[in-house]
N, C-alpha and C positions, 0 to 999 in steps of 0.2 A: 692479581695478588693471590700468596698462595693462602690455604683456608688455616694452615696452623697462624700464617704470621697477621690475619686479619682476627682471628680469636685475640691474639695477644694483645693487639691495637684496642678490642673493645674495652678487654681486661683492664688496660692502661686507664681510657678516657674513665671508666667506673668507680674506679677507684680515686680517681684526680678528685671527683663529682662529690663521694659520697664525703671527703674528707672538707671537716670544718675550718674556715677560715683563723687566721688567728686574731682577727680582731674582735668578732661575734662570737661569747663564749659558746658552748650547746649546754641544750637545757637539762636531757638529762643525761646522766653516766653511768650506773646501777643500780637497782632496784634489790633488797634483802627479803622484808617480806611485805606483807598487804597495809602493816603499818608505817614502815621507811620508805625513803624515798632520798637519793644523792643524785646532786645536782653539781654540775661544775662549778668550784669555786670562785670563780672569777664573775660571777651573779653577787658574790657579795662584795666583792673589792667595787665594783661596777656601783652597786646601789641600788639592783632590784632587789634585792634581798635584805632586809634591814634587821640587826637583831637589838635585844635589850635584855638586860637580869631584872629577874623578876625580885620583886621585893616586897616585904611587910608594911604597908603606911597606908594613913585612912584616904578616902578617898578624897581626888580636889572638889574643894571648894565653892571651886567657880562651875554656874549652870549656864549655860548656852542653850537659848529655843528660839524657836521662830513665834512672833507675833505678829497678828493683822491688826491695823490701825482701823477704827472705826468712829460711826461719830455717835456721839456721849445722848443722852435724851436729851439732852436744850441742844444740841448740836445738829440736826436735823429736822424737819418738818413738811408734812404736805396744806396745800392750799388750795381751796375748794368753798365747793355753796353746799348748804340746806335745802338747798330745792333744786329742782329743772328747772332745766332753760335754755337758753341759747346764745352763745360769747358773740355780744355786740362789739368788744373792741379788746384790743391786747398791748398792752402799758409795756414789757420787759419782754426781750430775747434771753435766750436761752445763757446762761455763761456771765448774765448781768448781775452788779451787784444792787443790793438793795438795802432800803433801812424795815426796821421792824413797823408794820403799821401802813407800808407803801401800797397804794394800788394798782396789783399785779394785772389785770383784768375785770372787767364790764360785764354783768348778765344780765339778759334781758330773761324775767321770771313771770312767768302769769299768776305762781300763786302769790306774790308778793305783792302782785295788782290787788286781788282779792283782798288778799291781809289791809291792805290801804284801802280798800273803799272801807272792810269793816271797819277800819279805826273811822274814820270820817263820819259811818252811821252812827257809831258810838258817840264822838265827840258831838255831833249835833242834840241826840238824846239828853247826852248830860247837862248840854246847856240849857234845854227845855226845862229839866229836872230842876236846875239849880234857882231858874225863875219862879218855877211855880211854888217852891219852899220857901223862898223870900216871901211871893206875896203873902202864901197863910200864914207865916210868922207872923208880916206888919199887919193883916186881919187879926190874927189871934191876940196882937198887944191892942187891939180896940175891941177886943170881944166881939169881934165880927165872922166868927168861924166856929165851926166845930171841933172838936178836939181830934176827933176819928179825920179828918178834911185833913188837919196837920199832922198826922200820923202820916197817912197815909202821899203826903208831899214830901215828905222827911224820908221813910220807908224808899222811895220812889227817888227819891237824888242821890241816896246811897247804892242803892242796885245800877245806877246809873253811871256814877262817877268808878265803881266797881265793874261795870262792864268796858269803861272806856283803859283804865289800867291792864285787864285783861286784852286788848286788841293793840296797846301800845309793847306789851310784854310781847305778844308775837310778834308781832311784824319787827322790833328791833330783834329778838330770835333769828330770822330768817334770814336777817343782813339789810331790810329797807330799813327808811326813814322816814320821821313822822313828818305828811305837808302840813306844809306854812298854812294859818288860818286866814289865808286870804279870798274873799269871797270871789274878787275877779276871775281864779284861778280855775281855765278852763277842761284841762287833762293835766295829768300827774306819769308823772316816768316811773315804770314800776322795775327801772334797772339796781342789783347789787352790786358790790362793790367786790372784790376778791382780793386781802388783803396779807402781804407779808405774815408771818407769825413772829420770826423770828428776824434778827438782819443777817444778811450772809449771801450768798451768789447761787442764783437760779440753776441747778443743774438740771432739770427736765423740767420739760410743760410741753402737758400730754393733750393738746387742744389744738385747733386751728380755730380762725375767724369764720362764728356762722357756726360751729360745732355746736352739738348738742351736747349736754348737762346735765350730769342728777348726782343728786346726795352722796354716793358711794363711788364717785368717781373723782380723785382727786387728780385738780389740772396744774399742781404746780409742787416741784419739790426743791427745797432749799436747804446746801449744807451751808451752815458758818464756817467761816474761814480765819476762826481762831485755833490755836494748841489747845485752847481752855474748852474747846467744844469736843475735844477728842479722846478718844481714848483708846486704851491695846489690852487686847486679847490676843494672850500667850497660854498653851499647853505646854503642860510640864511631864514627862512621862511618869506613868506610878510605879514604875522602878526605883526614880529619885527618892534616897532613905526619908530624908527631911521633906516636906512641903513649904514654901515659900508661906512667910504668914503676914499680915498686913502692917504695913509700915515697912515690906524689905525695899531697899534701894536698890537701882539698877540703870544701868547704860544701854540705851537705847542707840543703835546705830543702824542706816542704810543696808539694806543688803548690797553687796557687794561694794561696801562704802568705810570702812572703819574710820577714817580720818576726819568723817563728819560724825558726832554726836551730840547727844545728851542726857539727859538725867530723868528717872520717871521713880513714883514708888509703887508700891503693891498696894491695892487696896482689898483686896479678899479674892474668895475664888465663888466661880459661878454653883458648889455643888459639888456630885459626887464625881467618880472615875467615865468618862465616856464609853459605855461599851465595845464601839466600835475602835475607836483608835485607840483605847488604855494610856488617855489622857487625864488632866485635871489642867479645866479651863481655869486662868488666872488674869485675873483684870488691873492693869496698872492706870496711872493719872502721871500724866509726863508735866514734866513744866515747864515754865516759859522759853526754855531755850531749845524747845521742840517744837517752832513755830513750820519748821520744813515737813512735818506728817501731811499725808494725803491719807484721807477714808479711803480703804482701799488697797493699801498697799502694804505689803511684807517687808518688817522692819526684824534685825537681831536683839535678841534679847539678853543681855548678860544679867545674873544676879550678883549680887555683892557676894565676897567672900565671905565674909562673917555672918553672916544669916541662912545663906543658901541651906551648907548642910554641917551643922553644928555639933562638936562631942561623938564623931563616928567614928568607930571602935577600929583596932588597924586590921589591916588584913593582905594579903596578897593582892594586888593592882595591879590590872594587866589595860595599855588601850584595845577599846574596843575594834580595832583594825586588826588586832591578830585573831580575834575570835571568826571561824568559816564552819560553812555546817557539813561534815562527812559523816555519810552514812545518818542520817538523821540527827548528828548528836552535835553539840557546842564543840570545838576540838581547836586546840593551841599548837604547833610545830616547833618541837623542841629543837635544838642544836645538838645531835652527837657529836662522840668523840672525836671526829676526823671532819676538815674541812669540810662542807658541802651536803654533810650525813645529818637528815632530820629525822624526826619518827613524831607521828600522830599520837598527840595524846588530848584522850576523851574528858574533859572537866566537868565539872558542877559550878554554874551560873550564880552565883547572888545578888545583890544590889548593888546598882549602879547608876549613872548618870549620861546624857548622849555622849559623852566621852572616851568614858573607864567603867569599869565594871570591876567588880570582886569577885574571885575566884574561889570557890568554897571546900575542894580538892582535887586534885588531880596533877598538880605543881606543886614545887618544894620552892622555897626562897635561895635566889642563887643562879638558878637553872636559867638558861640563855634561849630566848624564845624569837617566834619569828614577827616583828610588826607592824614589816612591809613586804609583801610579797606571799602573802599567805596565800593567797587566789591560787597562783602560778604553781605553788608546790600539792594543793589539793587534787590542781588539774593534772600533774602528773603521777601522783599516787593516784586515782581515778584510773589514767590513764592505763598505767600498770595492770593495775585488776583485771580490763578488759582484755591487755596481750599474753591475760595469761602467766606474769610473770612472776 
């Protein structure tokens, strides 16, 4: 082949290459300066590009956050002994339900042997004490004693029957109970009992059979498996003008679920702004038709309209989808005069909601803004800067 007419052939195939299909618009067409940026029209017939006029009006109403479902204080509990020991036997698997009061597990305790023999030396003393008071009594009604004699029986059944109240208060403290006074009664079982607090289904127990025991170790944890045991912790950001106040109502739904809900109110907030996230933690009480919460799980939180943010002054309302940060600053993509033609404009931020946001200046009401597709047009003005152009 000769070398002009193989030049030609590349020229051809390069040209073929570089040229854009007609059904994939290109993304960009010319660049003006470091703040414009034109993009093929046909991005917005398409629907990458989505615009809106911007307009005067306060902001919505409705707050949308996320809340984690948790369980309320009577809605969880752990289940444990007072003393060492060692789990002689195990009543419930994990997952089981239980009533309030049920015996979850068996210890075997040696102080609670102890606790029981004291009570035993006690009770025996007392009954000593209480005979020997009777007799100086029925001596004393025949002038057959001294008076110091009766004092000193009397004296002596009180310290007595006060030492055995004393040994009956611990040992029922520790979880024993008091033996039967029966004199046959050769050993005594110095086992506790480990008992429900509450009713609701075993989610951990932290024990095996033969495991060891102490005070600060709790071997069982139980949530209820009511609504009425639950409750939601929602952050609000402190952007939002209004803060939710107690008593606001609100629909509580699934994440990723909206066709299942229900109904929950506010009952206050936990406190100040979080530092770290520039939240304000908000506690609702859902009601009975919230029986599908799991402690645990990430539920959406809408607020009523009328409560959420009440009496906000109007102002310029932009969604927060067109807001992207160039060059370090809040910035909005206006629509120039010709199809395709945006230009970066830098705003000032005011309050808002995870939705919308008020725009404080840098926009006039009217103006046709971008808000979809804002990512795409900042990456090609970026992009621009770098080619220099």
């Amino acid at each position: 082949m000769k070398p002009w007419l193989f030049a030609l052939v590349l020229l051809t195939t390069g040209c073929q290459r570089s040229a854009p299909s007609g059904d994939e618009p290109a993304v960009t067409r010319a660049r003006a300066n470091k703040d414009r940026v034109s993009v093929d029209p046909r991005l917005l017939s398409s629907g990458r590009i989505k615009l809106m006029p911007v307009s005067a009006r306060a902001l919505s109403s409705e707050l949308r956050v996320v809340g984690e479902v948790r369980s309320s204080e009577s809605g969880s509990a752990e289940a444990g002994t007072l003393v060492s020991g060692r789990v002689a036997s195990l009543e419930v698997a994990e997952g089981a339900r239980v009533k309030r009061g049920q015996v979850l597990a068996w210890v075997d305790a040696p102080e609670v042997a102890r606790a029981t023999a004291n009570l035993l030396l006690a009770r025996a003393r007392a009954v000593v004490a209480k005979h020997k008071r009777a007799r100086q009594e029925t001596l004393d009604a025949a002038s057959a004693t001294s008076k110091n004699a009766l004092d000193d029986a009397r004296a002596e059944d009180d310290a007595a029957r006060a030492e055995l109240l004393a040994a009956r208060t611990l040992l029922t403290s520790l979880g024993g109970a008091e033996p039967p006074a029966d004199s046959d009664v050769t050993a005594l079982s110095a086992r506790v009992p480990v008992r429900a607090p509450i009713a609701g289904i075993v989610a951990e127990r932290n024990t095996l059979l033969g495991g060891a025991v102490s005070a600060d170790k709790p071997l069982f944890r139980i949530v209820a498996d009511s609504h009425a045991s639950s409750s939601i912790l929602a952050r609000v950001p402190e952007t939002v003008a209004a803060k939710p106040q107690a008593g606001t109502s609100a629909t509580i739904t699934p994440r990723g679920n909206a066709a299942n809900s229900c109904q929950a109110a506010v009952e206050g907030s936990l406190g100040g702004i979080d530092v770290q996230t520039r939240t304000l933690a908000v506690r609702l009480a859902p009601d009975k038709g919230c029986a599908w919460l799991i402690p645990g799980s990430f539920v959406d939180v809408i607020l009523a309209a009328e409560s959420a943010t009440p009496n906000l002054p109007l102002g310029l309302v932009v969604p927060r989808s067109a807001l992207v940060d160039v060059r370090s600053k809040p910035t909005i993509f206006v629509a120039g005069s010709a199809p395709g033609e945006f230009e970066a404009a830098a705003v000032q931020v005011g309050s808002g909601d995870p939705q919308e946001v008020r725009i404080d200046s840098g926009l006039s009401a009217g103006q046709q803004i971008v808000i979809e597709g804002a990512l795409l047009l900042k990456g090609e003005l970026l992009r621009g800067e770098l080619e220099g152009n």
